[in-house]
C-alpha positions in Angstrom: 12.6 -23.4 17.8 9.5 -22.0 16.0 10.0 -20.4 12.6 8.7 -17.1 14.1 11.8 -16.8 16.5 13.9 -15.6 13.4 12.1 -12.5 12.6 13.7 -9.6 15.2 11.5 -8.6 18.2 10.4 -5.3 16.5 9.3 -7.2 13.2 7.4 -9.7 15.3 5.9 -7.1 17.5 3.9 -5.1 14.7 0.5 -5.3 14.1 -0.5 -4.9 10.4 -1.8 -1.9 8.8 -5.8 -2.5 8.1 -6.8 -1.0 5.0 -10.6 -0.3 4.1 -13.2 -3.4 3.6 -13.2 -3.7 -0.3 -16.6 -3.7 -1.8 -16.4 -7.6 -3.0 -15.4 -8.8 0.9 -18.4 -7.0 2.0 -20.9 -8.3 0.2 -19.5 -11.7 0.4 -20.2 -11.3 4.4 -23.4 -10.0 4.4 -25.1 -11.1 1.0 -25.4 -7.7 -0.6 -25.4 -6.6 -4.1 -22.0 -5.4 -4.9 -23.9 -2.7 -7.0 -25.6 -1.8 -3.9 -22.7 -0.9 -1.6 -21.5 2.8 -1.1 -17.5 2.9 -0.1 -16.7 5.4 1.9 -13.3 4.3 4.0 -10.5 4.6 2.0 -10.0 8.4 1.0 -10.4 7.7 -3.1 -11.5 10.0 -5.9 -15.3 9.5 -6.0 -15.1 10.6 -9.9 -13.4 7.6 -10.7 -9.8 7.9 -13.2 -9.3 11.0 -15.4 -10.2 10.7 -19.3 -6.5 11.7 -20.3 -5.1 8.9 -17.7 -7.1 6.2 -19.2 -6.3 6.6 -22.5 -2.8 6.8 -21.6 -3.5 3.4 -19.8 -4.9 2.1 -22.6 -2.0 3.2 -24.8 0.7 1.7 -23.0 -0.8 -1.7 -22.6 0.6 -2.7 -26.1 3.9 -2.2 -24.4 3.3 -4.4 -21.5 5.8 -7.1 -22.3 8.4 -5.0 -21.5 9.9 -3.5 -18.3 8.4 -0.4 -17.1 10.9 2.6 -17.6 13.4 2.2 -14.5 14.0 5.7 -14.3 10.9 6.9 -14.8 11.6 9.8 -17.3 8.6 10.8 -18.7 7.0 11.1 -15.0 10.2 12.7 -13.6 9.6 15.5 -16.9 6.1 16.1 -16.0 7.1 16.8 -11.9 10.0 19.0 -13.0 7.9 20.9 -14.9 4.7 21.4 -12.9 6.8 21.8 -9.2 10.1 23.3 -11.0 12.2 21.2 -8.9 15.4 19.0 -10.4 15.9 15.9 -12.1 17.8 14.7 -8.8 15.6 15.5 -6.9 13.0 13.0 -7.2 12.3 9.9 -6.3 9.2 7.6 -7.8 7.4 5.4 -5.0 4.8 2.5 -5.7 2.5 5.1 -3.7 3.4 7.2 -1.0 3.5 4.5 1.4 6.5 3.3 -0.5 8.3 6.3 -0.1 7.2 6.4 3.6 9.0 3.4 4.0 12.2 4.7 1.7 12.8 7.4 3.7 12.8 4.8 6.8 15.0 2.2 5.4 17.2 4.6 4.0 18.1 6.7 7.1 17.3 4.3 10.0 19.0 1.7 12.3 17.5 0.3 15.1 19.4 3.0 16.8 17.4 5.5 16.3 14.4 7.6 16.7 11.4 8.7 14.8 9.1 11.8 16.1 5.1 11.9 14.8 2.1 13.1 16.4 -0.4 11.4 17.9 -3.6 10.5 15.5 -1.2 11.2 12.6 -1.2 8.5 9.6 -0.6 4.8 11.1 2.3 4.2 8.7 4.7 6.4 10.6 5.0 4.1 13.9 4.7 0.7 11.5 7.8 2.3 8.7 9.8 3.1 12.2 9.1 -0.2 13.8 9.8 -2.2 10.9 13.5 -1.0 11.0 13.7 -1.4 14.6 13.9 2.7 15.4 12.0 3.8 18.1 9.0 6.2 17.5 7.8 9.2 20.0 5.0 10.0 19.5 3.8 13.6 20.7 0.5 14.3 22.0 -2.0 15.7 19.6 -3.6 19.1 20.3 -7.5 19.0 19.3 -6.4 16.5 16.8 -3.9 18.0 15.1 -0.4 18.4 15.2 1.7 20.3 18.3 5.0 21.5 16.2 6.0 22.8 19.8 5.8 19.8 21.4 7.1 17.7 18.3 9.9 20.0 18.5 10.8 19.6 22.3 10.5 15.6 22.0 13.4 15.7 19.2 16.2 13.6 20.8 19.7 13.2 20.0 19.1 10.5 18.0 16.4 11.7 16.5 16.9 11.4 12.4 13.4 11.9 11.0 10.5 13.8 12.1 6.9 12.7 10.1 4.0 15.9 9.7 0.8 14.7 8.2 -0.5 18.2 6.4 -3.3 18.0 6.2 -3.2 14.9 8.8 -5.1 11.5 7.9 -7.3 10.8 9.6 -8.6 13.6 11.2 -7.9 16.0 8.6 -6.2 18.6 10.8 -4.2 21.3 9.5 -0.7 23.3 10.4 -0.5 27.2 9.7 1.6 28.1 7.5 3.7 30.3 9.5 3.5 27.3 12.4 5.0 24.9 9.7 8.0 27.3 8.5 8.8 28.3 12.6 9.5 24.5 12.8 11.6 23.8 10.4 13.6 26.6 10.9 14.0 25.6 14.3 14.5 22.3 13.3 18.5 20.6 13.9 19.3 20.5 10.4 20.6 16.8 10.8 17.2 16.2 11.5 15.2 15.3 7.8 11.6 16.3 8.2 9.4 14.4 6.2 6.3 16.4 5.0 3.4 14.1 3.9 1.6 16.1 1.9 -1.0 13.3 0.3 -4.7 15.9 0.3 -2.4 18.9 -0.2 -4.3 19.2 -3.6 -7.4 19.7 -1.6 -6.7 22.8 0.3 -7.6 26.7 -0.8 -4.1 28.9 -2.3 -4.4 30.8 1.2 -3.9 27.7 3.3 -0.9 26.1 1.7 2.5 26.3 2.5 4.8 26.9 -0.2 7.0 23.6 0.7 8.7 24.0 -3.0 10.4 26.6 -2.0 10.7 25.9 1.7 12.9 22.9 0.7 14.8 25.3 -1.5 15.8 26.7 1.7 16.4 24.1 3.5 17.8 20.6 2.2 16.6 18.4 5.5 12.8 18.6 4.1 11.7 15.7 2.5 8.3 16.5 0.4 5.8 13.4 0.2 3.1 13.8 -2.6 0.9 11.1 -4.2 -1.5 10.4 -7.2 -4.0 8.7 -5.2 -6.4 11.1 -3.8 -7.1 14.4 -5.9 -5.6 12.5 -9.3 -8.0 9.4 -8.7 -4.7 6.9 -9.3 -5.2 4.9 -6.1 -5.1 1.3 -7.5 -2.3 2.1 -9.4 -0.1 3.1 -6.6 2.1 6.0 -7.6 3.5 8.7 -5.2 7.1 10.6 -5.3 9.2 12.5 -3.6 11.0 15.9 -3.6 14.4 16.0 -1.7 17.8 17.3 -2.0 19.8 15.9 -4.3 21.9 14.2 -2.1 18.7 12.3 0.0 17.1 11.8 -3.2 20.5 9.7 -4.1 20.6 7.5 -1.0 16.9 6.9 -1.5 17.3 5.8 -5.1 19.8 3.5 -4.1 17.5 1.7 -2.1 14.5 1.9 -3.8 13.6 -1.2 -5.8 13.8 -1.2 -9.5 11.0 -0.7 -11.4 9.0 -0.2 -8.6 6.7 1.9 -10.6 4.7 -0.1 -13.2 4.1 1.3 -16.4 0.3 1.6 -16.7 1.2 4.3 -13.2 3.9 5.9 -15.0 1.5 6.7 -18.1 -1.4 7.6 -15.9 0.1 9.9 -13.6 2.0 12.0 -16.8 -1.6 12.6 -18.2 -3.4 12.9 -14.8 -0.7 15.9 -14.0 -2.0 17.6 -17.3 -5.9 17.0 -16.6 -6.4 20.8 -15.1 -10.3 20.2 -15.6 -10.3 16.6 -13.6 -8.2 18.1 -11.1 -10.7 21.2 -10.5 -13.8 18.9 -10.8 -12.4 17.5 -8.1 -12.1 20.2 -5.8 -15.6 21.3 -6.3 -17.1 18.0 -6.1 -14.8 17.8 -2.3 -15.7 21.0 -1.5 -19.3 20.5 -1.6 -19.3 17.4 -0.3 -17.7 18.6 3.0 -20.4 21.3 3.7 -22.7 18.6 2.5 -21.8 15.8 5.4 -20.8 18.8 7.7 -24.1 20.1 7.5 -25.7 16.8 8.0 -23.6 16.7 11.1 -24.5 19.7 12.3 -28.3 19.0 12.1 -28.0 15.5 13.7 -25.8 16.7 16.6 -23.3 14.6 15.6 -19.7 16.0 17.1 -17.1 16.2 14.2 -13.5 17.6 13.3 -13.3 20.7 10.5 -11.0 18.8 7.8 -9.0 20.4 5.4 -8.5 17.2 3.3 -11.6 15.0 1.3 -12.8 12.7 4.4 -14.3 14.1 7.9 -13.7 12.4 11.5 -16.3 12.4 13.2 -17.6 10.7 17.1 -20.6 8.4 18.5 -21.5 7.0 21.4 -20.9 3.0 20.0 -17.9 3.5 17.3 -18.2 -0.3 16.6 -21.6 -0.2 16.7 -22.2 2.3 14.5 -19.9 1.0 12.2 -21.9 -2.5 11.9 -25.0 -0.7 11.7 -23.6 0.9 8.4 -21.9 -2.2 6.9 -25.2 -4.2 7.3 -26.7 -1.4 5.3 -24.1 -1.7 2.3 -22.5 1.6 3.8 -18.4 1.3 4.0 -16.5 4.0 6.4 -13.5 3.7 8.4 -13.0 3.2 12.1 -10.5 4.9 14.0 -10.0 2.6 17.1 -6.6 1.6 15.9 -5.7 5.4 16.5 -6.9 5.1 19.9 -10.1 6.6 18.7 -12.7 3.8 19.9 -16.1 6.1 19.2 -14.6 7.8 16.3 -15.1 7.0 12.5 -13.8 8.8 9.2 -15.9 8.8 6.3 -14.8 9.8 2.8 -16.5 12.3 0.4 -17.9 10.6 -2.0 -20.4 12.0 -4.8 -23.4 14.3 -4.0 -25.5 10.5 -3.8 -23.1 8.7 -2.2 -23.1 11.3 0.6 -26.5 11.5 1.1 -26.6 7.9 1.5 -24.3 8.0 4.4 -26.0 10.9 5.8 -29.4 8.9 5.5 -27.8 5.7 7.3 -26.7 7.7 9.7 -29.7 8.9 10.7 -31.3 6.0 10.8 -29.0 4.8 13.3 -29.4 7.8 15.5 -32.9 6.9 15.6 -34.1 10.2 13.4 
């Protein structure tokens, strides 16, 4: 019997998640400068770290030999007192994914089922599979999310619904009052988990106030992480806000330590960077009309995103997407979302764009 027969059917029948093509691989395969090569496929915070995070990094370094704090107290002070939410209420994930997966191992059996949208972030199906659950997935409506039709395919062993707001990768985004009519019409043995990784990204009049929505009503299960808007990404911090009682079950399972302590430093002086943070927005929010723009001008069909990447669609996906990588130009191709002649691209800085932009139209033949 071969080795691979001991793994269960579901484990054996995923195919892994494919992150971005790191800088170093790429130039490795087609004998480019490292220094040369513009990144554009992973969603990261084109300003690099904030000030205040890396002299908190550089602080806590002399404190390496020792076990990160367990319980993450600091961290858990600085989310209580910028979302006003409780001490059990929190739980710390090594990134978001990790707490993607939490949720997952903590409330599923094979069993079960799991409701996400189609095009929604491609850790849903693999967190559901990996536990042998069974995901639905609803069909998307122009990209985005259909609550109504999320809501109808909500089974009687449904235990977790996943909403991508905005949704990675096309960068789609539920109204407000579209968001609250669904969890109020949610089975409130149904947990709800609200991924809300670019929410940092989006104008005061297009948020939902989840805080308080999950004050209302314990089955919502708020996803956050440092990665994007706080510019933490290869440090790998994310939490979550849940009722005290979910937040319990998923601290149980969660591994200790699974936050390191260079994260844990970082992400309590990122949280208090107000500049970085709003240097951010305005760098996104120019870079959007910025590639839009270009878009529009080139004839090049894209999706209106709410977070700090744009989908956008060719005639050659794959093509394309060589085209740019032989040119030191890094984006991120959708055909594992059943998107074949799609491709996201990341905002980078005012530079970075236009290098895109100018790749792009050399490809187009402009």
């Amino acid at each position: 019997m071969s080795l691979i027969q001991l793994a269960p059917d579901y484990i054996r029948a995923i195919a892994p998640y494919q992150p971005g093509k790191p800088i170093a691989e790429l130039a490795r395969e087609m004998n480019l400068d490292e220094a040369s090569i513009v990144k554009l496929a992973s969603n990261e915070n084109p300003l690099g770290i904030s000030p205040k995070a890396r002299a908190a990094m550089l602080e806590a370094m002399d404190d390496l030999a020792r076990y990160p704090d367990g319980n993450g107290f600091a961290l858990k002070q600085a989310l209580i007192g910028k979302f006003g939410v409780g001490l059990n209420q929190i739980v710390l994930g090594n990134g978001s994914n990790d707490i993607l997966e939490l949720v997952a191992r903590t409330f599923l059996t094979p069993a079960d089922s799991v409701v996400y949208s189609q095009y929604s972030f491609a850790v849903y199906p693999l967190a559901t599979q990996a536990v042998g659950a069974r995901g639905i997935e609803a069909q998307a409506v122009e990209y985005g999310h259909d609550l109504t039709a999320m809501l109808a395919a909500i089974q009687p062993n449904t235990k977790l619904v996943f909403i991508a707001n905005p949704n990675n990768p096309t960068g789609t985004l539920c109204r407000p009052g579209d968001l609250v009519e669904f969890m109020t019409q949610c089975p409130p043995s149904v947990l709800v988990v609200l991924d809300e990784a670019y929410s940092e990204y989006l104008p005061r009049e297009r948020r939902v106030d989840s805080i308080a929505l999950q004050r209302l009503l314990p089955n919502l299960v708020i996803c956050r992480t440092l990665s994007k808007a706080y510019g933490l990404a290869g440090l790998r911090i994310g939490f979550a806000i849940a009722a005290p009682e979910v937040a319990d079950l998923m601290n149980r399972v969660r591994q200790p330590f699974n936050v390191n302590s260079l994260a844990q430093a970082a992400a309590v002086a990122a949280l208090d960077d107000g500049d970085y943070l709003q240097e951010t927005i305005r760098i996104n929010t120019e870079g959007l009309q910025q590639i839009s723009s270009a878009f529009v001008r080139l004839g090049v069909p894209f999706i209106p995103s709410y977070g700090n990447f744009i989908a956008f669609h060719v005639g050659d996906g794959p093509a394309l997407n060589q085209f740019m990588l032989q040119r030191g130009v890094i984006i991120r191709p959708l055909a594992s979302y059943g998107l074949r002649d799609s491709l996201r691209v990341s905002i980078g800085l005012p530079e970075e764009n236009a290098r895109f932009i100018a790749t792009l139209e050399e490809a187009l033949g402009g």
